[in-house]
C-alpha positions as CSV (number, residue, x, y, z in Angstrom):
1,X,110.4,50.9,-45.4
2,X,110.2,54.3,-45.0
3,X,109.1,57.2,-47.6
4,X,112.9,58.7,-48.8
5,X,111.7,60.0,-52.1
6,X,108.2,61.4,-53.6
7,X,107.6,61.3,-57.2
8,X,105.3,63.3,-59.2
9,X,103.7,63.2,-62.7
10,X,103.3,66.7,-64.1
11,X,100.3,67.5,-66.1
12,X,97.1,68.0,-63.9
13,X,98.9,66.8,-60.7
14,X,101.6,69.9,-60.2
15,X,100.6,72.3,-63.2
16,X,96.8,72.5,-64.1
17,X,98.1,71.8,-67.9
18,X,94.2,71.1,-68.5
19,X,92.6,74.4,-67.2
20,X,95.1,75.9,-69.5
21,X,94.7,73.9,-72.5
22,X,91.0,75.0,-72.2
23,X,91.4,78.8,-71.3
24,X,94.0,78.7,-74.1
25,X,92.0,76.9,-76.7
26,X,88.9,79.4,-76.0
27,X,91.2,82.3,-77.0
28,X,91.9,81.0,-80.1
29,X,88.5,80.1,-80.7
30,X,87.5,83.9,-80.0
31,X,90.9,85.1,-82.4
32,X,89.8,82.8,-85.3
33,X,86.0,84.2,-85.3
34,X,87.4,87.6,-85.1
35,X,89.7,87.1,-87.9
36,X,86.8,85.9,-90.0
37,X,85.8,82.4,-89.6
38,X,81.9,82.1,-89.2
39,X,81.4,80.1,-86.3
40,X,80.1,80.6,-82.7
41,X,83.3,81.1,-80.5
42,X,82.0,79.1,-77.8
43,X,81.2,75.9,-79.2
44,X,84.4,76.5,-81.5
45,X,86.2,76.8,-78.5
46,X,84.6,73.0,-77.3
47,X,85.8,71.7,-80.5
48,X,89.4,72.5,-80.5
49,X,89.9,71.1,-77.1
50,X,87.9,68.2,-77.7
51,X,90.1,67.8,-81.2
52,X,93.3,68.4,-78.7
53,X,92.0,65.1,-76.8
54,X,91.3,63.4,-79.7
55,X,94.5,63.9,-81.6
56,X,97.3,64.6,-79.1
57,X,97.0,66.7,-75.8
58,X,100.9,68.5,-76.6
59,X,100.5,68.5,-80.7
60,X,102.2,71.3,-82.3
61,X,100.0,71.3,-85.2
62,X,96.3,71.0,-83.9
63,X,95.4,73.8,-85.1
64,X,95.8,73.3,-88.8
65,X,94.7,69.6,-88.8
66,X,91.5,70.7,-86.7
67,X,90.8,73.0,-89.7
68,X,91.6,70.8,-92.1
69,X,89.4,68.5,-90.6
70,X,86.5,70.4,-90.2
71,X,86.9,72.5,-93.5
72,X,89.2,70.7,-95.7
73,X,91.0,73.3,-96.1
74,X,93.3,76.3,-94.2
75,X,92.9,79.4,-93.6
76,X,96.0,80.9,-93.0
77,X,95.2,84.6,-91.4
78,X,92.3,82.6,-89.7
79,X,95.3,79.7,-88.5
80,X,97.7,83.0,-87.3
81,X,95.7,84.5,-85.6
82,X,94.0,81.4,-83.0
83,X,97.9,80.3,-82.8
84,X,99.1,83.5,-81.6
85,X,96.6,84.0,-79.4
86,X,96.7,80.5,-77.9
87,X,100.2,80.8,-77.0
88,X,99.7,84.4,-75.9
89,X,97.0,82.8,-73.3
90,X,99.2,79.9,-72.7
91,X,101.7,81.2,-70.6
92,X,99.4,83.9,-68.9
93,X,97.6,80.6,-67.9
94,X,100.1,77.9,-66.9
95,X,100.5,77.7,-63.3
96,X,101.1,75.5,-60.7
97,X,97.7,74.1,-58.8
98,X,97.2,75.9,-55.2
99,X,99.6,74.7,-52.4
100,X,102.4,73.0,-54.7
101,X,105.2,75.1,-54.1
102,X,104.4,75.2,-50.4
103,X,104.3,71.4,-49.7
104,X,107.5,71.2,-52.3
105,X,109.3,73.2,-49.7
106,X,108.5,71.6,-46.8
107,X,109.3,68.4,-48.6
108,X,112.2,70.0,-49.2
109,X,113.1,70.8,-45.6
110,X,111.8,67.5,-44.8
111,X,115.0,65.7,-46.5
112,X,113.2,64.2,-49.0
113,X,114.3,63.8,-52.6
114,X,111.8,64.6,-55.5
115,X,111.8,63.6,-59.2
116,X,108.9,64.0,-61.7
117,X,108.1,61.3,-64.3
118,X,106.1,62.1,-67.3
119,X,105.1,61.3,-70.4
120,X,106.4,64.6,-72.1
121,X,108.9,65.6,-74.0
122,X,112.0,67.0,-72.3
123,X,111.6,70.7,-73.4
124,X,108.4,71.5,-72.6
125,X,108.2,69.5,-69.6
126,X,111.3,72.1,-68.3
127,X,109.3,75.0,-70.0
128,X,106.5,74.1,-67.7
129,X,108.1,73.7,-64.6
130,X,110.0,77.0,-65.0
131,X,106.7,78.9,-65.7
132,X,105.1,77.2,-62.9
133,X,108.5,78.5,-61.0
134,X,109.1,74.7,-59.4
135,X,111.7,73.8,-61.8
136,X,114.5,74.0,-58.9
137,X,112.9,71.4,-56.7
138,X,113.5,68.5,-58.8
139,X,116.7,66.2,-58.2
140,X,116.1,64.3,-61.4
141,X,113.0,65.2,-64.2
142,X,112.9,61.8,-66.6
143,X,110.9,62.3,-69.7
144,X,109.9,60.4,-72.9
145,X,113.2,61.3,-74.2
146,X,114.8,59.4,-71.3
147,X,113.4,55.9,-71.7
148,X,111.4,56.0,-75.2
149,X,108.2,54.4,-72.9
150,X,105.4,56.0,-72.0
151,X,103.2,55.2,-68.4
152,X,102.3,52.5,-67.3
153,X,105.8,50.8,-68.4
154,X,107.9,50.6,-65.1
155,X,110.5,52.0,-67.3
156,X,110.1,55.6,-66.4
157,X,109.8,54.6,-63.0
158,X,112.8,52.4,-62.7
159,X,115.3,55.7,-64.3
160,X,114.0,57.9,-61.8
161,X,114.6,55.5,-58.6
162,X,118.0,54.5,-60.1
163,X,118.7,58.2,-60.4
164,X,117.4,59.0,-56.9
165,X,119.4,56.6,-55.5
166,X,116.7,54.9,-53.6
167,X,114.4,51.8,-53.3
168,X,110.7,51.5,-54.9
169,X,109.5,50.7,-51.8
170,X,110.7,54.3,-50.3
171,X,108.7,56.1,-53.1
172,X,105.7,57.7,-52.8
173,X,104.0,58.5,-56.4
174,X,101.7,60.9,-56.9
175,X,100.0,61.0,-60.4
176,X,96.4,61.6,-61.8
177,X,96.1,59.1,-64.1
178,X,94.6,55.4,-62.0
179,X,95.6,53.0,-65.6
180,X,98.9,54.9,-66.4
181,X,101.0,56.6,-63.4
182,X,99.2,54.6,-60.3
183,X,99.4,51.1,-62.4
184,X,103.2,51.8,-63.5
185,X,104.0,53.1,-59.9
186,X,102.4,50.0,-58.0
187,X,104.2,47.8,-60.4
188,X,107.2,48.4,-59.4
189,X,106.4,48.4,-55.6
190,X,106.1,52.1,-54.8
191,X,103.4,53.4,-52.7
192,X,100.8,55.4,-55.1
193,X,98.4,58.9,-54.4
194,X,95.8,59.2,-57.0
195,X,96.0,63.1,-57.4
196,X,92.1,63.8,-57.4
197,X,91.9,67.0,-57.8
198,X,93.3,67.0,-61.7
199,X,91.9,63.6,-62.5
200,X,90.0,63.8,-66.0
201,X,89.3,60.0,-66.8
202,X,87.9,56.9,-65.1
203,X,88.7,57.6,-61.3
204,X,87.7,53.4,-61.0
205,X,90.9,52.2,-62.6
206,X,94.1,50.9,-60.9
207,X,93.4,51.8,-57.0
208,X,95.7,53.9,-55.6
209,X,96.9,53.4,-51.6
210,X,95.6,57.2,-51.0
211,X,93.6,59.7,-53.0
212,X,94.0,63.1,-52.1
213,X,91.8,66.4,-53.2
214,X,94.6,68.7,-52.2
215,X,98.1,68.5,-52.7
216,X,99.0,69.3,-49.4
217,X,97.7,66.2,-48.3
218,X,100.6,64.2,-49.2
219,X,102.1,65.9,-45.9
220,X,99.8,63.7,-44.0
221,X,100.7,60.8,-46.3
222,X,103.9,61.2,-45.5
223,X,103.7,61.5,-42.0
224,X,101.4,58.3,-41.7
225,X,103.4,56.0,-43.4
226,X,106.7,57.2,-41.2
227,X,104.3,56.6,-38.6
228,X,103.5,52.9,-39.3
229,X,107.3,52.3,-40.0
230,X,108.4,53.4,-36.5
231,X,105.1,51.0,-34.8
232,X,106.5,48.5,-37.1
């Protein structure tokens, strides 16, 4: 069959949400120490986002479990002031990775429907998208909210090809994660990308059909596989 649809996860495959939770955690670090708490910035900085990792990548209260953690105890002009400036650095930071809105569009032009399937909630998956400025690409967006699974339950996968109004086998899905988004993707028979360029753990899980070190690639993809449908 041919490709009809492409599917995306959204953290570190269309918005570097990583290189922002680091940039943005290093503020706060720097904001904390400056608002009194004795510590060196940088290695302050290396423990939030480590604690971020640890606890929950999108938590709304790191900040004052970290410091309850590692004090026992909060510091509330200390807790202000590396919140404010984490979210002040948060937008400034959140952007969509180099040559995403420019393959969007041709995808765009191409015919091809797009969705995005992640494991975030439904507000701040929209609040990314607009900042990045590729919320209007979308034809469906299906969230944790949507299903109540998380990657790699087909779940996910199976709303946003009933929603598409296509076939599996006539997705393409391009994710970062090999055990989560390429494992639920090739489950339920869709071609897979491993998105490279924003993977942060074990590369050696689930193997994707392609892997790709720039977004732009999946143009070729694309092409290739339409390709190997007409020799067929």
């Amino acid at each position: 069959m041919t490709i009809k649809a492409v599917l995306f996860d959204l953290d570190n495959t269309l918005v570097d949400f990583v290189g922002m939770k680091k940039r943005a955690s290093r503020s706060a670090a720097y904001a904390m120490v400056a608002a009194g708490l004795e510590e060196d910035a940088e290695s302050l900085s290396s423990e939030l986002f480590d604690f971020y990792l640890g606890y929950w990548i999108e938590a709304d209260d790191a900040f004052e479990k970290f410091l309850l953690k590692k004090y026992g105890r909060t510091d509330i002009r200390v807790l202000a002031a590396g919140v404010n400036a984490y979210l002040k650095e948060k937008y400034l930071c959140l952007r969509a990775y180099p040559g995403v809105k420019e393959t969007l569009e041709v995808l765009k032009r191409q015919g091809l429907k797009m969705a995005v399937v992640s494991d975030g909630m439904r507000l701040k998956a929209w609040m990314r998208l607009n900042e990045a400025g590729i919320d209007g690409f979308f034809d469906c967006v299906v969230t944790f909210d949507d299903t109540g699974r998380k990657k790699p339950s087909s779940e996910p996968f199976r709303k946003a090809v009933e929603e598409l109004g296509v076939s599996p086998g006539e997705c393409l899905f391009v994710g970062d994660w090999p055990d989560r988004d390429i494992a639920g993707a090739k489950e339920l028979g869709m071609k897979t990308a491993l998105a490279v360029y924003g993977c942060i753990t074990d590369k050696n899980g689930t193997k994707a059909d392609y892997e790709i070190e720039d977004v732009r690639e999946i143009l070729d993809i694309i092409k290739k596989e339409r390709n190997r449908k007409e020799k067929d």
